[in-house]
N, C-alpha and C positions, 0 to 999 in steps of 0.2 A: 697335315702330313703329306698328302698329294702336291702340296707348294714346293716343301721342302725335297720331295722327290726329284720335282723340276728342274729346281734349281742346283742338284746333286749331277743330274743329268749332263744338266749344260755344263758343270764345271768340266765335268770329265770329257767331254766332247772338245772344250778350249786348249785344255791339255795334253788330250792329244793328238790336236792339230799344231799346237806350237813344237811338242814332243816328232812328229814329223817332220816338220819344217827343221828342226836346228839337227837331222838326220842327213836330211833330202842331199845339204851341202852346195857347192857350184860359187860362182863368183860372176857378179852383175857390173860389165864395164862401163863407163859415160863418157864419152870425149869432148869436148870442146874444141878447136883447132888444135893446139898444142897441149891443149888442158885436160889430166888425164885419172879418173875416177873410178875406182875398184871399191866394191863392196860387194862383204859376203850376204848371200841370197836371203839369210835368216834376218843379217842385221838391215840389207833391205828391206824388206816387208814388215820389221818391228818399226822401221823409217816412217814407213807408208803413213802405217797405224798410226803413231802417234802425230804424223802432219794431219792426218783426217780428224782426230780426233780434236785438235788444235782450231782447226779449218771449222769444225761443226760448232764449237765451242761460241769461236766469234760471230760466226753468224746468230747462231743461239742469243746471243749478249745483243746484238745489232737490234734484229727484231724485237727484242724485250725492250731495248731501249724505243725504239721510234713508238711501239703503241705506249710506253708509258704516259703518253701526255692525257690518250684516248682513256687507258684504264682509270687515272685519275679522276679526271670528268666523267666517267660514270659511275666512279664512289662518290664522286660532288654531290652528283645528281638524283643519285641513293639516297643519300642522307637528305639533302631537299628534299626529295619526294615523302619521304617521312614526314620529315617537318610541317610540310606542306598540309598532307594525307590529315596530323596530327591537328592543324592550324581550322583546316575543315569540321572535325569533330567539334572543337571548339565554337566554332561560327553554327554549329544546328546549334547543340546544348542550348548558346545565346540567344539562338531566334524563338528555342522552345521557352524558354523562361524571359524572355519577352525585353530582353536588352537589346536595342536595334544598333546604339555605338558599340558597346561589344562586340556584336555581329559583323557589325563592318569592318572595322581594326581586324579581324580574326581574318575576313574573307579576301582584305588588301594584301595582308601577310600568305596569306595563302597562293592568293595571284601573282605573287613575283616569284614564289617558291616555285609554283607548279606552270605559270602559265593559262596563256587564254582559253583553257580549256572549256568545255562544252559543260560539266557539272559545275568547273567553279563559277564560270560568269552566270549560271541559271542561278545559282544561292546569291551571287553578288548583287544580282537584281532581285531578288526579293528581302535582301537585307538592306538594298537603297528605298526599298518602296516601303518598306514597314519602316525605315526612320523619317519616311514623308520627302524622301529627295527622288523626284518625281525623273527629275532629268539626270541624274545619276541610273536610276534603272534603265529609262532608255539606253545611255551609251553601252551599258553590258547587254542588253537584248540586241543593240545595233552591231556590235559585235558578234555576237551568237549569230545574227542573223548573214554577216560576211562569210561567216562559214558554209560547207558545201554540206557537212555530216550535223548539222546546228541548225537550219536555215527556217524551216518551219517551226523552230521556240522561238527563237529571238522576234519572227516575224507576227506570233501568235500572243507575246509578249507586249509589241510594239499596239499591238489591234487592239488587245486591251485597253491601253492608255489613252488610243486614238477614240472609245466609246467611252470610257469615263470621261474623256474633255468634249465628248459631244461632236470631234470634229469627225462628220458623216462621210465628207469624200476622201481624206485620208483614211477611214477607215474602210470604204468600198475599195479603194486602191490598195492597200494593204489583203486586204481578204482575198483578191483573183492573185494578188502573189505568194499568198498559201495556199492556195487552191494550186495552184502548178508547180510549188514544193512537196504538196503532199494532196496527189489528186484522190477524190471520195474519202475524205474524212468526213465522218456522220456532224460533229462538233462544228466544225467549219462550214457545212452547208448550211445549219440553222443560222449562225452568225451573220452570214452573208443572205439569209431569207427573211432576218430580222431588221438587218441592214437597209434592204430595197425597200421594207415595209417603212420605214423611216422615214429614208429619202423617197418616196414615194413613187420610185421605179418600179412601176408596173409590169413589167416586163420581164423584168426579172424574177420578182417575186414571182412569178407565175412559173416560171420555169423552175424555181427552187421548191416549188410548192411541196409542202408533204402530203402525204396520201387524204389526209384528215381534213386540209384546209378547205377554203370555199373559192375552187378553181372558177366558178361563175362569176365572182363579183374580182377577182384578181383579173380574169381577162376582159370583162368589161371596162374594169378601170383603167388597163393596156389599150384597150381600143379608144377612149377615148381621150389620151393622152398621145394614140397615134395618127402622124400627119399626112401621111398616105391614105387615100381613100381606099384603095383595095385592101390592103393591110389590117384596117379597122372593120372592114367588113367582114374578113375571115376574123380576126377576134369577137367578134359581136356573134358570130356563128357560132364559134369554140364555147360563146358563155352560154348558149341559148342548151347548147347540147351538153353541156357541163350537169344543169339545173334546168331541166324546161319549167320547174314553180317559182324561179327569180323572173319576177313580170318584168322589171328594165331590162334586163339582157333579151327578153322574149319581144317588149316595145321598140327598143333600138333593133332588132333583125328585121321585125316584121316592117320597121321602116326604111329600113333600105333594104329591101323587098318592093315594096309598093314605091321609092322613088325610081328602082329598074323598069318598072310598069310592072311587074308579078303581083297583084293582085291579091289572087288566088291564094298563093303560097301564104304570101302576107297572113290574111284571114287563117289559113291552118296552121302557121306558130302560134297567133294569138289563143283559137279554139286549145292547142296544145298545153298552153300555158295555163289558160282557164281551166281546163280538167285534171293539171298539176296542182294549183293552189290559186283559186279567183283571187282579184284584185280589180278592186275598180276603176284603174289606170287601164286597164286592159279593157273591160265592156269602153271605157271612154273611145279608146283608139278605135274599137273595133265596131263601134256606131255611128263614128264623126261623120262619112259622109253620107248619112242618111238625113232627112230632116222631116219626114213624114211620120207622124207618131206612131199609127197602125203599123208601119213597115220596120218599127226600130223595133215594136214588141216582135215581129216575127224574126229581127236578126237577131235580138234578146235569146229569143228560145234557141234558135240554133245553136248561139255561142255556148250555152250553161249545157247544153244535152249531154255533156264530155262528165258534168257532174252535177247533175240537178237536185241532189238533196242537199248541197253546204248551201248553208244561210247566206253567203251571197250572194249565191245562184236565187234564190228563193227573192231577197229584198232586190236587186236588176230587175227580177221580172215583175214587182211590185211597183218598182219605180215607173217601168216603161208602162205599163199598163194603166198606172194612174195617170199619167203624162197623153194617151190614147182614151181616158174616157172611160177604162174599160173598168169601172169602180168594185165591181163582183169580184173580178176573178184579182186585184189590189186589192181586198179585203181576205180573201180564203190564203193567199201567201204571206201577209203581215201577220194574222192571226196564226195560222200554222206556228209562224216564229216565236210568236207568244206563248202558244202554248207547251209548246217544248223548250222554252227556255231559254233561244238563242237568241232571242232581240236583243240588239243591242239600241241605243239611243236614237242611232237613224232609226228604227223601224218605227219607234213612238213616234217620232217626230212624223214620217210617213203617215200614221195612225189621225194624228193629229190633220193635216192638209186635206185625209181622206175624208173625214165627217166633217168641212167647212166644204167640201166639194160637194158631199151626198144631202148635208142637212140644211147651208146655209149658216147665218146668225138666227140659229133658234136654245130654246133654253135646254134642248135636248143635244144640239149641238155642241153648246157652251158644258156640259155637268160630262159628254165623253170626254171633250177636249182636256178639262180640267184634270180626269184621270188616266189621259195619256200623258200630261205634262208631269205629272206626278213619278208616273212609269219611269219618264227618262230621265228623271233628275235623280234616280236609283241605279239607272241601266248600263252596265259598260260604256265607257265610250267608242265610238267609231275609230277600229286602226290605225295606224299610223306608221310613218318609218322610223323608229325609235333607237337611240345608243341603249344596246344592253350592257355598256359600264357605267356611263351616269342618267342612263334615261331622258337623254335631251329629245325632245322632236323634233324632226328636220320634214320640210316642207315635201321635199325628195328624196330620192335614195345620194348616198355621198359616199365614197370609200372610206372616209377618214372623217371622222364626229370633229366637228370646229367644236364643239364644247369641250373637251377632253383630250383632242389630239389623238387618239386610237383610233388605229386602220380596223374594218374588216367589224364593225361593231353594230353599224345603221342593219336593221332589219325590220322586216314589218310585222308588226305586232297588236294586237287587242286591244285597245285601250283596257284601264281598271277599272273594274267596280265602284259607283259612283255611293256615295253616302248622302242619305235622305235625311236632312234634318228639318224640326219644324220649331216654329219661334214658343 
């Protein structure tokens, strides 16, 4: 009703402006030199009117005509995008029910419909890699990866491939150019911590380390893959403070400690280390340059004070003591061990050396002997640095088990429980 109002309004407003107009009256002249043109004022400005409206008309026509080429090509491109959008649908259904030529046909037709778009070349590589065309997915990830708004899939795509074919420096070169497409991605920095661990880039692995890992034996393995001798001496620092109970990272400081001429120092990482986790790598370093037996028992007890109830600390001072003569107080620390449980095979075997020291070849000699050899063919074995994925034993520590190829595995460990059989 208020439309039809409007429109009532204007008419009578038109009407009585032309109703004015053909009132008003007057005569509108035009000359040209001798050329001479009279029109009345009404039928001028009905003149006007209908040139403008003529004028507006073709313009009107002009411009409809120049974009129709544009409006066309964007109903083209309409109905592509359909097709396309449609052709899409088709190419998942096919990958969900597990037709990979399907899939492809669907995501080719798709691709010229719509273009190297970002969604379609990520399905067109996973519809080249589920039909087993390995290099067909690359070239859409290589693509993807041309892109500015793509660049971290196609490149994350490409890494993939690059760890399934095992090839380790296109995929560490690959991963720092994800890394600067999409810097702290959580996914990405394990790939590239897994990566170093591979190629045995110590260095890096250390820097990608996560919180959890064993930053002691990562920058030991850095230090001793580096060629700089200062260099490797702050790594050898970094592992020592990492872990003061990983005894090589504590052996390697406290030796180049003692090759600066510190001494001193030297001796207080190894003490440090000892009252972290003894090791008899450590009493070794830390006695070599004594050779007085009396005076190793006295650097003995120094070194264990840090922790003189573990059973290594106990069997050290059993050793050095029998090594000194000193057979009493080598009998009350072996026994100790025995009696609570912790002998392991060296102590029997200590046990043993002890009563051919104290007794001789007598028959009292020969009947302990006989049930210490007994003891240790029961008794734990003596530690070792062992792979806790295959249990190999490595003579010394390694960052990487030659048996298995796993970084980060050698640690030092117990021997097992030995099993007593008799004929």
């Amino acid at each position: 009703m208020l439309r039809a109002l409007k429109l009532l309004l204007l008419c009578v407003v038109v009407v009585g402006i032309a109703w004015a107009l053909m009132r008003l009256g007057g005569t509108v002249e035009v000359r040209f030199g001798d050329t001479f043109i009279g029109l009345d004022l009404p039928v001028m400005l009905l003149t006007l009117l209908v040139l403008f409206v003529v004028l507006h008309g073709l313009l009107t026509a002009w411009r409809a005509l120049r974009r129709l080429p544009a409006r066309l090509r964007a109903k083209r491109e309409a109905k592509d995008r359909d097709k396309g959008e449609a052709a899409l649908t088709r190419a998942l259904v096919a990958l969900a029910a597990g037709t990979a030529d399907t899939a492809r046909l669907e995501v080719r037709n798709a691709r010229k419909l719509l273009g190297d778009r970002p969604q379609v070349l990520l399905l067109a590589a996973e519809a080249e890699r589920i039909a087993g065309s390995e290099e067909g997915a690359a070239e859409a990830f290589r693509a993807l990866a041309a892109r500015d708004d793509a660049r971290f899939l196609g490149l994350r795509g490409l890494l993939r491939q690059a760890i399934q074919k095992q090839d380790w420096p296109e995929a560490q070169r690959l991963a720092r150019e994800a890394e600067a497409a999409q810097p702290g991605a959580a996914w990405l920095r394990e790939e590239r911590a897994a990566l170093a661990l591979r190629t045995q880039d110590w260095r890096e692995a250390l820097s990608l380390a996560a919180p959890g890992a064993s930053r002691a034996q990562l920058a030991l393995a850095a230090a001793e893959q580096e060629p700089d001798a200062a260099q490797a001496a702050e790594l050898e620092k970094q592992a020592f403070a990492a872990d003061h109970g990983f005894a090589p990272a504590a052996l390697a400081h406290a030796a180049r400690l003692q090759a600066a001429g510190a001494d001193r120092k030297a001796r207080a990482v190894l003490e440090q280390a000892w009252a972290a986790a003894p090791n008899p790598d450590l009493a070794d370093a830390y006695l070599a340059r004594e050779a007085e037996p009396l005076e190793r028992v006295k650097l003995a007890e120094t070194l264990v004070q840090g922790n003189r109830a573990d059973p290594e600390s106990r069997l050290l001072l059993a050793r050095t003591a029998l090594a000194g003569s000193l057979t009493g107080r080598a009998r009350a620390e072996l026994e100790s061990l025995v009696n609570d449980g912790t002998a392991d095979a060296r102590a029997y075997l200590l046990l043993v050396e002890l009563e051919q020291v104290e007794h001789g070849d007598s028959p009292v000699a020969r009947t302990a002997e006989a049930r210490w050899l007994r003891a240790a063919t029961a008794a734990p074995s003596e530690p070792r640095w062992r792979c806790g994925h295959c249990g190999k034993v490595h003579a010394r520590w390694v960052p990487v088990c030659d048996g298995c190829g796993t970084a980060g595995t050698v640690t030092w460990q117990r021997g097992p429980g030995r099993i007593l059989t008799t004929a």
